[in-house]
MIVEX-159908 format. One record per residue (C-alpha): residue number from 1; x, y, z; residue in one letter. Coordinates in nm, 4 decimals, always signed. Layout:
REM residues N
<pt n="NUM" u="X" v="Y" w="Z" res="A"/>
...
This chain:
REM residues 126
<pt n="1" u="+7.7927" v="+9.6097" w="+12.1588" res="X"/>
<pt n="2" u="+7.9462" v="+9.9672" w="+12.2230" res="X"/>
<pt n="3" u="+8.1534" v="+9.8510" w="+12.4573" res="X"/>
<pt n="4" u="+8.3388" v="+9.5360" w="+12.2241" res="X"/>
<pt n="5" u="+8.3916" v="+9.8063" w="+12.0028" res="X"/>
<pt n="6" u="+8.5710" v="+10.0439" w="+12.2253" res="X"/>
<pt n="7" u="+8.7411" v="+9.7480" w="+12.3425" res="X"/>
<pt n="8" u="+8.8937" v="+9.6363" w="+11.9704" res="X"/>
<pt n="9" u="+8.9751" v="+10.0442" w="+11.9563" res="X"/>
<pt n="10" u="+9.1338" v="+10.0435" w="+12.3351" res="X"/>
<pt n="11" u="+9.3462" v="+9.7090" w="+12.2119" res="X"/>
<pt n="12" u="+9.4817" v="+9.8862" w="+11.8843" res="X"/>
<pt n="13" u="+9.5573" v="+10.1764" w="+12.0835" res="X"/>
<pt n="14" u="+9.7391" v="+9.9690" w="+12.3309" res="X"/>
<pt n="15" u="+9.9266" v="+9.7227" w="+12.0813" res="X"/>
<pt n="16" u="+10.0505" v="+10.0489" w="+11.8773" res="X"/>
<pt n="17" u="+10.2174" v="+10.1944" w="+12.1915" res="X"/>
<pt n="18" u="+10.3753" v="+9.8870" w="+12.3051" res="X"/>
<pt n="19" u="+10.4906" v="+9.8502" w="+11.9083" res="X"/>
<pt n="20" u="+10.6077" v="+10.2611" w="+11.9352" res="X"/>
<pt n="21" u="+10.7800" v="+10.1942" w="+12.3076" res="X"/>
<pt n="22" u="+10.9605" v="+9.8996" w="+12.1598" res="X"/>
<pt n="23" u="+11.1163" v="+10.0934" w="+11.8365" res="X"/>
<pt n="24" u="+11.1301" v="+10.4160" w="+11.9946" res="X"/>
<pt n="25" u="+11.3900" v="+10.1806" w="+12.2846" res="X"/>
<pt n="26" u="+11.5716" v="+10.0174" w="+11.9708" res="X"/>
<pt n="27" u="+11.6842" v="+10.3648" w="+11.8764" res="X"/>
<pt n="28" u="+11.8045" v="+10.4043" w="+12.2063" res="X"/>
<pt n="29" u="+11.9641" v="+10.0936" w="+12.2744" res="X"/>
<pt n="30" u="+12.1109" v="+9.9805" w="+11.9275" res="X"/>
<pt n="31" u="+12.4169" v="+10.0574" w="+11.8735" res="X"/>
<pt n="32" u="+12.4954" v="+9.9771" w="+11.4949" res="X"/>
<pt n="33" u="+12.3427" v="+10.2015" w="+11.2322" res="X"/>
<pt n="34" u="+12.2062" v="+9.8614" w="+11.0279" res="X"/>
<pt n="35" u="+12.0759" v="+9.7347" w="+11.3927" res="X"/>
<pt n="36" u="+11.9195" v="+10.0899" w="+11.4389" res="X"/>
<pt n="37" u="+11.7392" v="+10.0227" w="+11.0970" res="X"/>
<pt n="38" u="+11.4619" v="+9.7693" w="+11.2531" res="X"/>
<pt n="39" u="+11.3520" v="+9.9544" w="+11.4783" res="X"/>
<pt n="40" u="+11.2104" v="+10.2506" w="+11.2468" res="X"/>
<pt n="41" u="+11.1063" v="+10.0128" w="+10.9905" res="X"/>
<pt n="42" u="+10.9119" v="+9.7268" w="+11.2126" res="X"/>
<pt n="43" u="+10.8034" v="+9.8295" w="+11.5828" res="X"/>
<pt n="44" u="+10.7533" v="+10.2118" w="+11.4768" res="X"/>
<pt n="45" u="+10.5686" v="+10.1291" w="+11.1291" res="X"/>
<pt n="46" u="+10.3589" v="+9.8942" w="+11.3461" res="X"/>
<pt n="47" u="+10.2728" v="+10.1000" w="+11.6057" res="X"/>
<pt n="48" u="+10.1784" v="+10.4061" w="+11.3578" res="X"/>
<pt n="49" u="+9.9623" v="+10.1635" w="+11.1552" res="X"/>
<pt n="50" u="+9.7904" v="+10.0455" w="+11.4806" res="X"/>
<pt n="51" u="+9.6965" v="+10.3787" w="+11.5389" res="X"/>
<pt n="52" u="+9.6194" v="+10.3849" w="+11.1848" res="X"/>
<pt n="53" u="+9.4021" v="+10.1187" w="+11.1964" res="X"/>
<pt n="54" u="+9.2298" v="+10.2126" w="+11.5521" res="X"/>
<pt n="55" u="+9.1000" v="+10.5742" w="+11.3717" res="X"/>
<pt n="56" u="+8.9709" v="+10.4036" w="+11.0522" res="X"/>
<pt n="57" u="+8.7749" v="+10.1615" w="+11.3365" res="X"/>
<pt n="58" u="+8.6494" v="+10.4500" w="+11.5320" res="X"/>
<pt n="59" u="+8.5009" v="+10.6374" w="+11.2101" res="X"/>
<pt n="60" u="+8.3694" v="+10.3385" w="+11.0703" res="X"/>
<pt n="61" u="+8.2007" v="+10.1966" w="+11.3466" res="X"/>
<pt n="62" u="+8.0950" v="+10.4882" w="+11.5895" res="X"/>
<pt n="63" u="+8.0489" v="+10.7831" w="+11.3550" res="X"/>
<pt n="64" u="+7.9608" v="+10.5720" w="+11.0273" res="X"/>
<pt n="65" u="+8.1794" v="+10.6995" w="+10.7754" res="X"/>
<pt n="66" u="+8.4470" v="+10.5261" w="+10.5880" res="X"/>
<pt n="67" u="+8.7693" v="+10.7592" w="+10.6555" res="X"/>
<pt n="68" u="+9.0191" v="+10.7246" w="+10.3325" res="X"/>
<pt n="69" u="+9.2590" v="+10.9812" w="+10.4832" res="X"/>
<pt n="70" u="+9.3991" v="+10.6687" w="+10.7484" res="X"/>
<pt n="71" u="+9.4044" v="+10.4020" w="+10.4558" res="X"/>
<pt n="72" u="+9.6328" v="+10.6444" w="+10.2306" res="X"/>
<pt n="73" u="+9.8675" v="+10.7619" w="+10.5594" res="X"/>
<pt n="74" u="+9.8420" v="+10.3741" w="+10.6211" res="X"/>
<pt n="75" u="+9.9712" v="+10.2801" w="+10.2555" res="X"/>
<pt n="76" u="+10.2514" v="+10.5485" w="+10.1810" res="X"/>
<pt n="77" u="+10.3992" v="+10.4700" w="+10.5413" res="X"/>
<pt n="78" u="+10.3962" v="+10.1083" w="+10.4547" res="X"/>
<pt n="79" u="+10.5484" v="+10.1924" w="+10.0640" res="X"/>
<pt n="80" u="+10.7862" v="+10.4206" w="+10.2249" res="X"/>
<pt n="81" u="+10.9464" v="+10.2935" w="+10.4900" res="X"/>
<pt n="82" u="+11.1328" v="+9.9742" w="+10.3345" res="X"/>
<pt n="83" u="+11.3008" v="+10.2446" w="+10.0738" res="X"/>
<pt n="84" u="+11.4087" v="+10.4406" w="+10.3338" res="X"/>
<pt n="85" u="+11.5909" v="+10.1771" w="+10.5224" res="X"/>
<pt n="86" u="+11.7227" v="+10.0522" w="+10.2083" res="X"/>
<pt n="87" u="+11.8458" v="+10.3718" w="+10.1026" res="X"/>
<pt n="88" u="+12.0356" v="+10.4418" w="+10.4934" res="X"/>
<pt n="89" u="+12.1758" v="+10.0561" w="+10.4133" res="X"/>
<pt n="90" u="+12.3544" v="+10.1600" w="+10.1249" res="X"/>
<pt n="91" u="+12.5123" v="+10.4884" w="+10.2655" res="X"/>
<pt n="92" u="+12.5943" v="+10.3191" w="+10.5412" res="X"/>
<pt n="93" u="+12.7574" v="+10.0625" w="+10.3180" res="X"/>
<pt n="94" u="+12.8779" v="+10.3047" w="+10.0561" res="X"/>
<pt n="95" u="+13.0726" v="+10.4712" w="+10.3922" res="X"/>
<pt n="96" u="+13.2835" v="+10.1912" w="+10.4981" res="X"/>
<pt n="97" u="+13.3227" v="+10.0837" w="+10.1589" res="X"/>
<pt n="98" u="+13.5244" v="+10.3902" w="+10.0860" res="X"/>
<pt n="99" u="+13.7868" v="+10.2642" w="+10.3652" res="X"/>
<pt n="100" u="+13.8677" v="+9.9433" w="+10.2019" res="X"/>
<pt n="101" u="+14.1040" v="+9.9516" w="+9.8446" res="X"/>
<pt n="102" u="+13.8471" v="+9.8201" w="+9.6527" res="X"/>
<pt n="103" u="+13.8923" v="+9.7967" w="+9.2656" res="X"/>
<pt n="104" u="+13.6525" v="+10.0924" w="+9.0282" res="X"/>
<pt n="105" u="+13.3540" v="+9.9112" w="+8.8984" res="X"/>
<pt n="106" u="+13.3493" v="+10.0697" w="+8.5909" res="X"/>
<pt n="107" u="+12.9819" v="+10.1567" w="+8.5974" res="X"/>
<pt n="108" u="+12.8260" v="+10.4912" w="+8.5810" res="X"/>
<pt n="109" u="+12.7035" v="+10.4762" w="+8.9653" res="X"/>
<pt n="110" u="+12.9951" v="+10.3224" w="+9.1482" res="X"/>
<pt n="111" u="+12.9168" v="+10.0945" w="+9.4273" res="X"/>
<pt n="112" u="+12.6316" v="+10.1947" w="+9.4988" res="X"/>
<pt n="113" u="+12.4041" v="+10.0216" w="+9.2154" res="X"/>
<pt n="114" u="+12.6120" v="+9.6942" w="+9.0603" res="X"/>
<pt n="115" u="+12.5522" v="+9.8028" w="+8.7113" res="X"/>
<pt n="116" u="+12.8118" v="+9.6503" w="+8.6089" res="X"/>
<pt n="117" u="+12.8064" v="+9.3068" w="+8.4977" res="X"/>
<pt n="118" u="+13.1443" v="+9.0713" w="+8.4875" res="X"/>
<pt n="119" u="+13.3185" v="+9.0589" w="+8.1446" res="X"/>
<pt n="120" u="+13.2717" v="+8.7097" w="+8.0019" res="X"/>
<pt n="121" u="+13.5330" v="+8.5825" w="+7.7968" res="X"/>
<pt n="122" u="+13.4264" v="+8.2368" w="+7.5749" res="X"/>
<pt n="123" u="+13.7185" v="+8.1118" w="+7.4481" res="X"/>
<pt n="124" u="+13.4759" v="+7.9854" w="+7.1639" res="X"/>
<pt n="125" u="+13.4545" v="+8.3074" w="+7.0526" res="X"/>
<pt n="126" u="+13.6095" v="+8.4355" w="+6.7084" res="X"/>
């Protein structure tokens, strides 16, 4: 039984470095910044919550305790991570934006946030 155990550990382990290999080569590789943004956000994120998941495996099933300090690492990475990359998206986008004559939107953020919603003219209206 020990062994099954260290195996499903071992195979977390394993899956979370292939996951961390894979993202750490898309930085390398990519060339785009919104190409370089999957492989921080998916293969990295995986590969952290593997080994995530492999500690709160070890604790619970070899030293009998239920470890809450993984689970909460485990949740903010997962939370975090998709605002991050949405966040480099739009700077990225607010960047080349700035190169193309593009009319003001009127709104108190700029391009950033579409706050501004098209004027509708009715001619119904009074």
């Amino acid at each position: 039984m020990e062994f099954a155990i260290e195996a499903l550990i071992s195979f977390f382990l394993v899956v979370a470095g292939v996951f961390g290999l894979v993202g750490s080569f898309g930085m390398i590789k990519l060339t785009d910044t919104l190409q370089r943004l999957h492989a921080p956000t998916k293969a990295t994120t995986l590969g952290v919550g593997g080994v995530l998941i492999a500690s709160m495996l070890y604790f619970l099933l070899i030293k009998g305790g239920l470890s809450f300090h993984e689970l909460m690492i485990t949740l903010f990475l997962f939370l975090t991570a998709p605002i991050t990359a949405n966040f480099i998206a739009k700077t990225f986008i607010q960047g080349n934006l700035r190169a193309r004559d593009l009319p003001d939107s009127q709104g108190a953020y700029g391009w950033s946030v579409y706050d501004d919603p098209p004027k509708r003219t009715d001619d119904n209206e009074d």
